[in-house]
N, C-alpha and C positions, 0 to 999 in steps of 0.2 A: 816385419819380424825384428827387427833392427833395435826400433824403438822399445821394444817390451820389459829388455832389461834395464833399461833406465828409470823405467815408468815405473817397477817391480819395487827396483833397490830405491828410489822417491816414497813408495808407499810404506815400504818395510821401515824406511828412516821414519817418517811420520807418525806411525803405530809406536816404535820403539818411544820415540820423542811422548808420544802421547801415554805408553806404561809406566815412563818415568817422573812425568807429571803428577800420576794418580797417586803414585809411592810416596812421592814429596808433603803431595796436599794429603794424605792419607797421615802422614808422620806429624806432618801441623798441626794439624787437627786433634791429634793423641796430646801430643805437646801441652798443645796449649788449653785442650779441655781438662789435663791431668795438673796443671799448672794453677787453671780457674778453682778447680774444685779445692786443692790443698789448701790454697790463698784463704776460699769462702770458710772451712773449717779451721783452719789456723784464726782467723778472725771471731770464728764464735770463741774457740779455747783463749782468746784473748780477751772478749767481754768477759767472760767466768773470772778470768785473771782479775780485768780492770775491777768487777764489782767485788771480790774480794778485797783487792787493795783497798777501797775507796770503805768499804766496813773496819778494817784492821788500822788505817789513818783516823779512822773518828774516834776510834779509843785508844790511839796514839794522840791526839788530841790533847783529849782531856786529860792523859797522865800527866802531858810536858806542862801543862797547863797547874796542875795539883804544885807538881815538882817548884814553876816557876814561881806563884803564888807563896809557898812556903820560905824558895831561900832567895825570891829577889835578885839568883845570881844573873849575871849578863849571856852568862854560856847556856843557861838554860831558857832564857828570852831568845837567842839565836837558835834553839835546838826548836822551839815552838815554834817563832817564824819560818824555821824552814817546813817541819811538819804543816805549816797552815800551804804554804804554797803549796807541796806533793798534794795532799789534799784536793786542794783546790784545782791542780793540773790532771789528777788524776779522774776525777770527778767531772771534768768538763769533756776527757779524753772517753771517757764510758757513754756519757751522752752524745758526743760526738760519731762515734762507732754506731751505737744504735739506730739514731735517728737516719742516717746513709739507711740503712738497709728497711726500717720501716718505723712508724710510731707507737712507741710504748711506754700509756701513761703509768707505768709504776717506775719506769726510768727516768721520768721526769719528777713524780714527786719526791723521789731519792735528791736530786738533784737540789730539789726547793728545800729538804730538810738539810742537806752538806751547806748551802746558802746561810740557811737561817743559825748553826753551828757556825760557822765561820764570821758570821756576822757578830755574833754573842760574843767569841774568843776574842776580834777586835776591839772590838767594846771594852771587854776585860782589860786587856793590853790596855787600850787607854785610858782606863782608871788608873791602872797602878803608875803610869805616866805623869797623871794631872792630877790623881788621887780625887778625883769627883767619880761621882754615878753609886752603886752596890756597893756593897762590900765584896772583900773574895771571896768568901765561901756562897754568897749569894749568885754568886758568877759561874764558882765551881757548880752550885748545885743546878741551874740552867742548862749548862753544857753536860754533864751528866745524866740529865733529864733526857734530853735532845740526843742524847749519843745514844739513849735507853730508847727512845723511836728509831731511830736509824737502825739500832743493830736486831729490833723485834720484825720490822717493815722487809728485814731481807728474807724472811720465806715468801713473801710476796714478787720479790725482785727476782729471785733463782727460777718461781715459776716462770714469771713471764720470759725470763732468757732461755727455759728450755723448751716453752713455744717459739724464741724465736728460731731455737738454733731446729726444731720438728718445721717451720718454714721453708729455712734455708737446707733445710737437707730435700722436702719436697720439689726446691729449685732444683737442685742437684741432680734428683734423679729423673727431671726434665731433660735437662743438658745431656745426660747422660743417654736418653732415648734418640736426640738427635744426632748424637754423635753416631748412635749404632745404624742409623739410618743412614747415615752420610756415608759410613762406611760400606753399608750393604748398598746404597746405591753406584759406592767407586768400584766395589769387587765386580759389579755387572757391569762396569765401563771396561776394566783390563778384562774380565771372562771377555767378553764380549770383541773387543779389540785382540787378543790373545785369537779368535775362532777366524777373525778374519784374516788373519795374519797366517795360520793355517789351512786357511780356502786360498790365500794364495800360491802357500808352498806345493798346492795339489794341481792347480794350474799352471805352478814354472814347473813341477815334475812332470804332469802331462807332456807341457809343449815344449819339454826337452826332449819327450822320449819320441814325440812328434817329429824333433828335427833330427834326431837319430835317425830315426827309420827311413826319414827323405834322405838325406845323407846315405844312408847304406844303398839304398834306391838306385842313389845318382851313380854311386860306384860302381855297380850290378850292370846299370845302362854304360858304361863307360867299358867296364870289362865287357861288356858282349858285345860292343863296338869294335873294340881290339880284337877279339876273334874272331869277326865277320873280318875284318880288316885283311889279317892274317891269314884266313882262308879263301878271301879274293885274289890277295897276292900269290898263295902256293898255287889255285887253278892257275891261275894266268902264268904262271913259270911251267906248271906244268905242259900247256898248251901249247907255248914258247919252244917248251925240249919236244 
């Protein structure tokens, strides 16, 4: 009997320890499934982003491009070169984002058209440098041509991102079945752990009321012990007088 409470409060520690595990990995699991899935949709609202940039830069292009061509200034050579980079960064960053998550050939012929533009614009630039190759308005009218593919090719482009982003939301609501299973398998660990924890308290209730009753028992036998005691002694005094 000795050992029971020891054994009792070991086991109630370990269930406790084991409730608190469940809550922890239970709360992770929220965390970081609620964490995954923003991340995944913030990533599509970010292709949307990138592919519009990367349309809204091709006819920012060809403006700075009109602008340089006409006044030759230096500030307007610096204001194209920087537009050719964004472009060009921006355009590499769209197909970059895409291709991680799956392959989509209208993202990549977007890609070869911002290429073949950026390719033309250098060209340009180094005519008006060396003064060989087209003229400028033969340059201007390439890149306007090209910017006129680009900016016709994005109802094609938007489709395909809102296939990908009906993809990634199909992932999602994977993730999201797993999650509920993980959960509904932890709530049957704490139920469960929680019942046995309970079947024990009905057995330390038991075999307290157990050691009650022996306890009053023993008193009972103790006390009629004293009376018999008591009553041996007063015969024999009696017997005595």
């Amino acid at each position: 009997m000795s050992k029971n409470p020891c054994t009792f409060k070991g086991r109630f520690i370990l269930c406790f320890t084991a409730i608190l595990i469940c809550f922890f990995l239970t709360g992770a699991v929220l965390y970081k499934t609620t964490d995954w899935i923003q991340s995944r949709m913030s990533r599509i609202v970010g292709i949307y982003d990138q592919a519009s940039g990367v349309r809204a830069l091709a006819g920012d292009l060809v403006s700075s491009y009109r602008y340089y061509a006409i006044s030759g200034n230096l500030d307007e050579q610096a204001i194209l070169l920087k537009t050719i980079s964004e472009l060009e960064e921006e355009a590499n960053g769209l197909q970059a984002e895409v291709s991680d998550i799956c392959y989509v050939r209208n993202i990549e012929d977007l890609g070869n058209m911002v290429s073949t533009i950026l390719s033309q614009t250098r060209e340009a630039l180094a005519h008006h440098n060396t003064g060989t190759g087209k003229s400028a308005i033969e340059y201007y009218e390439e890149l306007t041509y090209t910017e006129g593919l680009i900016d016709n090719f994005y109802d094609y482009v938007y489709r395909s991102i809102r296939q990908l982003s009906t993809y990634e939301q199909a992932r999602i609501n994977g993730e999201k079945r797993l999650m509920y299973v993980a959960l509904f398998l932890n709530l049957i660990v704490v139920a469960g752990t929680i019942a046995v924890m309970l079947r024990w308290l009905d057995k330390m209730a038991g075999l307290s009321a157990n050691m009650q009753l022996e306890l009053e028992r023993k008193q009972q036998k103790l006390e009629k012990a004293d009376m018999e005691k008591l009553l041996r002694d007063s015969q024999i005094m009696a017997l005595q007088a």
